[in-house]
C-alpha positions as CSV (number, residue, x, y, z in Angstrom):
1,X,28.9,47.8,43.0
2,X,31.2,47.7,39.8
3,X,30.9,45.9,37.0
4,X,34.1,44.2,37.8
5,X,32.9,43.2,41.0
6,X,29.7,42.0,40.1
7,X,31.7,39.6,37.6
8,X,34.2,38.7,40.4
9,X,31.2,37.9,42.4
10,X,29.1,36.4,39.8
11,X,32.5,34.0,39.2
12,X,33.1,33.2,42.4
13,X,30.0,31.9,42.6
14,X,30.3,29.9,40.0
15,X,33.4,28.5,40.7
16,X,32.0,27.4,44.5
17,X,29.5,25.2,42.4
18,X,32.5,23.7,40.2
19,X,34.5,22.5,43.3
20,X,30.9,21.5,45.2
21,X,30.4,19.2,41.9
22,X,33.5,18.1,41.4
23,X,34.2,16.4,44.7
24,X,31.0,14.6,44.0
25,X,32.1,13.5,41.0
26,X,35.3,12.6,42.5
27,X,33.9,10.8,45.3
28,X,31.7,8.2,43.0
29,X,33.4,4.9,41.7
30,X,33.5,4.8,38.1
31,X,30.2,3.1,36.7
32,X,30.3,1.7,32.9
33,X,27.1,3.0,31.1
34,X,23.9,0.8,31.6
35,X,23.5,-0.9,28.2
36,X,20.5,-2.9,29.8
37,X,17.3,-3.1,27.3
38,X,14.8,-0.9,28.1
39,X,11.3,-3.0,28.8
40,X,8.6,-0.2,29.1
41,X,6.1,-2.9,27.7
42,X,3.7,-5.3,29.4
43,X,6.8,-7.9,28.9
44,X,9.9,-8.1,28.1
45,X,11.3,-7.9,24.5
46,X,14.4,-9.8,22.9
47,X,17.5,-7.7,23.1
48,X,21.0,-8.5,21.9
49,X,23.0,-10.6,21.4
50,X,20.8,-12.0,18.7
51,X,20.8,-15.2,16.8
52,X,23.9,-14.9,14.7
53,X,21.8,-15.8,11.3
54,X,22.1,-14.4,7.9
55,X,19.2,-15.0,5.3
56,X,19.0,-15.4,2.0
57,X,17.2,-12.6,0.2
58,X,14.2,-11.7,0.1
59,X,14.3,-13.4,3.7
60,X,11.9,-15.7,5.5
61,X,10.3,-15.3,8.4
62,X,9.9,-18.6,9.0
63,X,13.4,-19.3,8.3
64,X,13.9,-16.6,11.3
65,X,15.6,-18.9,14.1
66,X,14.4,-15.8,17.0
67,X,10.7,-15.5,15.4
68,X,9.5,-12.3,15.5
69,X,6.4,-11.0,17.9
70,X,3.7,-10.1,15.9
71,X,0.5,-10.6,17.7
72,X,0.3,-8.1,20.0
73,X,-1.8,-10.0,22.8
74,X,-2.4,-6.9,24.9
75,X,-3.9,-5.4,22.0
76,X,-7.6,-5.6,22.4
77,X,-10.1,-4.4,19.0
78,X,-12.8,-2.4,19.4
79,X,-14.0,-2.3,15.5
80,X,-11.8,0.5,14.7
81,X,-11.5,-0.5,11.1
82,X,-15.0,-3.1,11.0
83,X,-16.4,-3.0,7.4
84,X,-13.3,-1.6,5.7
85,X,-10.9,-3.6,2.9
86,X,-7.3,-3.0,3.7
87,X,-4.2,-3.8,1.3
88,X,-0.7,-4.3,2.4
89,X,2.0,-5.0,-0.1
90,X,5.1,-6.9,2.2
91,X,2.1,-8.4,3.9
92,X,3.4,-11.4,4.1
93,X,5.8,-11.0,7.3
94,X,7.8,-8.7,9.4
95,X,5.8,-4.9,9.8
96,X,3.5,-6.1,7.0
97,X,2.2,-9.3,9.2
98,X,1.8,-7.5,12.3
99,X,-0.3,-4.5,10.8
100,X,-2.3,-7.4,9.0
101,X,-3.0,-9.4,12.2
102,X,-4.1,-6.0,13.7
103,X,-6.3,-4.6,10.9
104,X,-8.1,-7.9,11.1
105,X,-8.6,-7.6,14.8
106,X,-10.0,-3.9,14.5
107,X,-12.3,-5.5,11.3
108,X,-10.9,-5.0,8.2
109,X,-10.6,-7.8,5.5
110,X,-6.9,-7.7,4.1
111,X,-5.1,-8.4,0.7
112,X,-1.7,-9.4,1.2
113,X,0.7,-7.9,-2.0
114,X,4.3,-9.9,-1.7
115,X,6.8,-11.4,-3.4
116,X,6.1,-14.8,-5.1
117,X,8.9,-16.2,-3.3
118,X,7.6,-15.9,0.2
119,X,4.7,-17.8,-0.4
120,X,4.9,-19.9,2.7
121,X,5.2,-16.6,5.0
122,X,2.2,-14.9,2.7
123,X,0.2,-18.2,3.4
124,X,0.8,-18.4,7.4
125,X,-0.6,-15.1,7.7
126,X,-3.4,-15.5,6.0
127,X,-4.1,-18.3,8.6
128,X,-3.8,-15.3,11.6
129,X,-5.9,-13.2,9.6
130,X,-8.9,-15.5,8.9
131,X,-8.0,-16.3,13.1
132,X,-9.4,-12.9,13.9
133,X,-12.8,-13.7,11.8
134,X,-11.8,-11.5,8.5
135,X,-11.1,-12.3,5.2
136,X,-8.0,-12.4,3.4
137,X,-6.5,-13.2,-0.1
138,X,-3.1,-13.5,-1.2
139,X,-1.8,-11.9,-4.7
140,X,1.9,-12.3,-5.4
141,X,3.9,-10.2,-7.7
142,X,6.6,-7.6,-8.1
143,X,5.3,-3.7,-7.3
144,X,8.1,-2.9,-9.5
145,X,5.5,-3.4,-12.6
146,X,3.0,-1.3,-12.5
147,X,0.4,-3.6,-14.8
148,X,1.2,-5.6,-11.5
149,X,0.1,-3.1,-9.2
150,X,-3.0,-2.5,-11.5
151,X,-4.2,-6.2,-11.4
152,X,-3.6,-6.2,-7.4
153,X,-6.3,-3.5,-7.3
154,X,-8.7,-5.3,-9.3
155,X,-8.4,-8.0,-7.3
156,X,-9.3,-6.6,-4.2
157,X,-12.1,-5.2,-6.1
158,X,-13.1,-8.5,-7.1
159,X,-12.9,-10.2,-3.5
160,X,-14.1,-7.4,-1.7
161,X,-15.9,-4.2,-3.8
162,X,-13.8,-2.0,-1.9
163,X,-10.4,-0.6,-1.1
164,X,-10.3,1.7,2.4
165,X,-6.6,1.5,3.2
166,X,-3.5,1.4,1.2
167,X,0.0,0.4,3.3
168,X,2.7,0.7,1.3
169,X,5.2,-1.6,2.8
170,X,7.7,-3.6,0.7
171,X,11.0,-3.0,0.8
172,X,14.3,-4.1,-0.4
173,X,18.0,-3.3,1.5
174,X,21.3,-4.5,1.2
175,X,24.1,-2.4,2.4
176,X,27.2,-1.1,0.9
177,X,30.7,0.4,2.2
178,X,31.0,3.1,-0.3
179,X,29.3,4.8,-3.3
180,X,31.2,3.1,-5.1
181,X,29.9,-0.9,-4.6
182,X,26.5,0.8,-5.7
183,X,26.0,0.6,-9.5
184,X,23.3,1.7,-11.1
185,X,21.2,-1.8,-12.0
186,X,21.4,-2.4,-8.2
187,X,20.3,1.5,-7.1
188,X,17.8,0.9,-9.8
189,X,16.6,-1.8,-7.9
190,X,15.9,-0.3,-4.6
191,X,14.9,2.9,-5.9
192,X,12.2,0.6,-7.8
193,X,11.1,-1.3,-5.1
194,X,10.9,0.9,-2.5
195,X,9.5,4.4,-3.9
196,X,8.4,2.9,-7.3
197,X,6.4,0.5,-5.9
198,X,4.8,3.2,-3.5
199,X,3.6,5.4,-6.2
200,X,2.5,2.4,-8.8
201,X,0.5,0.7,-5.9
202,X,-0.8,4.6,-5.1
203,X,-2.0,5.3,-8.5
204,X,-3.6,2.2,-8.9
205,X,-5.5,2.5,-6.1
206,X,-6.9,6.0,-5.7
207,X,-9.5,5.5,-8.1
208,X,-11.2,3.7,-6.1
209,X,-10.4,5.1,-2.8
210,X,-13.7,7.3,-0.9
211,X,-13.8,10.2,1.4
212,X,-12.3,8.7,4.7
213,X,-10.0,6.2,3.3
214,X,-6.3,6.8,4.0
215,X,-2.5,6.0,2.7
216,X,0.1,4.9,5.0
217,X,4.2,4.9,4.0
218,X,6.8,3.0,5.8
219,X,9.2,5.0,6.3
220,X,12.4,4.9,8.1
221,X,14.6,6.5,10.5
222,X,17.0,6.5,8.1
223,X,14.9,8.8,6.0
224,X,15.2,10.8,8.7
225,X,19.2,10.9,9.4
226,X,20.8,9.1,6.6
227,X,23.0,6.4,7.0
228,X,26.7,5.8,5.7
229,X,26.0,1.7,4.8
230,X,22.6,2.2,3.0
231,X,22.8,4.9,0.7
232,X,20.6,3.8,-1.4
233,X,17.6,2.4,1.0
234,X,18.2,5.5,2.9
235,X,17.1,7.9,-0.3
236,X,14.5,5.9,-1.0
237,X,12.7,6.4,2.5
238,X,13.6,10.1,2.5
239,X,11.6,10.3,-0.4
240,X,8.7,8.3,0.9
241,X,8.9,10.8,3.4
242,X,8.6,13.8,1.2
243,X,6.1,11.5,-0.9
244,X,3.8,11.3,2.1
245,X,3.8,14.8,2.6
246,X,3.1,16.2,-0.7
247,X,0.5,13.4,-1.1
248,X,-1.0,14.6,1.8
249,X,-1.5,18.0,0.3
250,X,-2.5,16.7,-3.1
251,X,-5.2,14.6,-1.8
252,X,-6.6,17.1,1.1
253,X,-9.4,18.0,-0.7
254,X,-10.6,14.9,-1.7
255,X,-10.8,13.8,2.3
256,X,-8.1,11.1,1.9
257,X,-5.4,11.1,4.9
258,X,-1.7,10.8,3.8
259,X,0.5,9.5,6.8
260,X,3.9,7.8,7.5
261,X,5.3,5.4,10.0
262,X,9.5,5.9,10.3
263,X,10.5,3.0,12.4
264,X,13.9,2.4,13.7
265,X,15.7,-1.1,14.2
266,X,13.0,-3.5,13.7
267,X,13.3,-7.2,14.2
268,X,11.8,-8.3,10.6
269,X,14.2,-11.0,8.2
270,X,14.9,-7.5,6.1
271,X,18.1,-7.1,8.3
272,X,19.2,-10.5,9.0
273,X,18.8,-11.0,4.7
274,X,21.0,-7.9,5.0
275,X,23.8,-8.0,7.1
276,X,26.3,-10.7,8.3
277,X,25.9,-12.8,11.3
278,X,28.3,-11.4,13.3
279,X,26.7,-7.5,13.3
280,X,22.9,-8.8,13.5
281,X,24.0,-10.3,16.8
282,X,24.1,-6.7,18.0
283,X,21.5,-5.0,16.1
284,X,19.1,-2.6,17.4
285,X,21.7,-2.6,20.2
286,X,22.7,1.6,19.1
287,X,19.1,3.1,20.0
288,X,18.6,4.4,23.6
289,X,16.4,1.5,24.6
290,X,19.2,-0.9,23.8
291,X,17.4,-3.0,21.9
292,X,15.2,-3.6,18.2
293,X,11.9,-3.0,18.7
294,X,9.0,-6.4,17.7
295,X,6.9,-5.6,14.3
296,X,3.3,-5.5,17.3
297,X,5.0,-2.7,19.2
298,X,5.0,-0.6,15.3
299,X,1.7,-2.3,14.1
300,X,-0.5,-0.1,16.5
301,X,0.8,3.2,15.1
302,X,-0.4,1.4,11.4
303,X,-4.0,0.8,13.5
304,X,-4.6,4.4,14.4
305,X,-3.4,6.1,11.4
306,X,-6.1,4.4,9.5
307,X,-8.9,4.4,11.9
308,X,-11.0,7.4,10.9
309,X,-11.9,7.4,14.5
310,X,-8.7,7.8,15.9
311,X,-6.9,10.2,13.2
312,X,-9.3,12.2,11.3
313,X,-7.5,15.3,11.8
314,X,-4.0,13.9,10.7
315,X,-2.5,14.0,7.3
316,X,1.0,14.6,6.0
317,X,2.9,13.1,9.0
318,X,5.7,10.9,9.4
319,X,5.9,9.2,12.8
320,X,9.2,8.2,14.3
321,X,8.9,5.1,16.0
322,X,12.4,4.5,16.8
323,X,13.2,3.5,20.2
324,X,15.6,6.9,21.2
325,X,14.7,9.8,23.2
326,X,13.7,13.0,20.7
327,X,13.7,11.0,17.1
């Protein structure tokens, strides 16, 4: 047989398949695309349209008229992290609460860093903490400062001899059309707060951090992809990213883990302090599971990172967490 009539045939073929699918296609009604939330959980999760709300900054979770799920009931401890002193700057609500709540349930006494401002959040979760039987103490203050970030250190030194785990959490956001409604006091600002505040709260810390401790970044999938409205927030997690990883490395030999959680939508009060009330109706709406995810379904990723016993062999990851297939 020719070459020309292999591709004749080979076409043919081909073509017979076309025709075959496209009477099928023909044949079905027109369907508009499932926008249903995904529920893959052991219940069902809030999905837009959300409260229309807008907060004012830095945002309260109690203020938060759809409160966020942060207890993670299914969530059993087995003493993951028992005997170990945990801090958490943004502890106070949002990611930082639910990771709190959980380190407490898998043993670990917890020092909540945050903004004097959300005070009232800062002191509800103490109460969960001290719930779970752990200890907890409350140190407000700016990581901007790094004199700050020293006297955190000492005082979970003070109230507990020990630091095991350092979650680098706080955050600031606030989006902008153009390049041009960013000047520089206000990319100063998040640049500060977000990767700053990372690497004062780092320094201060690894002095008194053992073999087996570990470092955990929030990230974002933003870090990952970029996005057009948060210029700024977005550089700042691709660096804590690339912080992560070359932490990682720098620290290897000193047997302390480096990791990074990249979440996607979350529902926290960072967004609602961020955008109007008319888009957070729809947020997290955009991801394949149709919907934000709660801070307990990130917190357990914060849980195994940590736990020696769970991640010993991991160090210089960043984990999306962002409710889409292959991100």
């Amino acid at each position: 047989m020719s070459n020309s009539q292999q591709k004749t045939g080979a076409g043919s073929e081909q073509r017979t398949v076309q025709q075959e699918q496209d009477q099928r296609d023909a044949a079905k009604p027109k369907a508009e695309e499932n926008k249903q939330p995904a529920q893959t959980g052991t219940h069902a999760f809030p999905a837009p349209p959300l409260p229309e709300q807008h907060l004012e900054k830095p945002g309260l979770e109690q203020q938060l008229q759809l409160k966020p799920q942060f207890m993670a009931p299914d969530y059993c401890g087995s003493g993951k992290l028992a005997g170990m002193a945990a801090v958490i700057t943004g502890g106070d609500s949002g990611i930082g609460r639910a990771v709190a709540v959980l380190y407490a349930r898998e043993g670990a006494d917890v020092a909540l860093v945050y903004l004097a401002d959300e005070q009232e959040d800062a002191a509800e979760t103490k109460k969960y903490i001290e719930a779970e039987g752990q200890r907890c103490i409350l140190i407000p203050g700016d990581v901007r400062d790094p004199a700050f970030c020293r006297h955190a250190i000492d005082e979970v030194l003070r109230a507990f001899g020990k630091i095991d785990i350092l979650v680098n959490n706080a955050a600031f956001q606030e989006h902008a059309d153009s390049l041009e409604d960013l000047s520089e006091e206000r990319f100063d600002l998040t640049m500060k707060t977000n990767i700053y505040g990372y690497f004062h709260m780092a320094k201060a810390a690894l002095p008194h951090m053992q073999r087996g401790s570990s470092i955990l970044n929030t990230g974002s999938v933003v870090g990952l992809r970029g996005s057009k409205k948060l210029l700024d927030y977005s550089t700042t997690k691709g660096a804590i990213h690339a912080f992560t990883m070359s932490l990682a490395s720098n620290l290897l030999e000193k047997g302390i883990r480096v990791n990074a959680v990249a979440p996607g939508p979350v529902w926290t009060p960072l967004n609602p302090a961020d955008q109007s009330p008319d888009k957070i109706k729809e947020f997290g709406s955009q991801t394949d599971m149709h919907r934000p995810a709660q801070p307990e379904e990130i917190s357990p990723a914060f849980v195994f990172l940590a736990a020696p016993s769970c991640a010993s062999y991991i160090t210089g990851i960043v984990l999306p967490i962002t409710g889409s297939v292959g991100e």
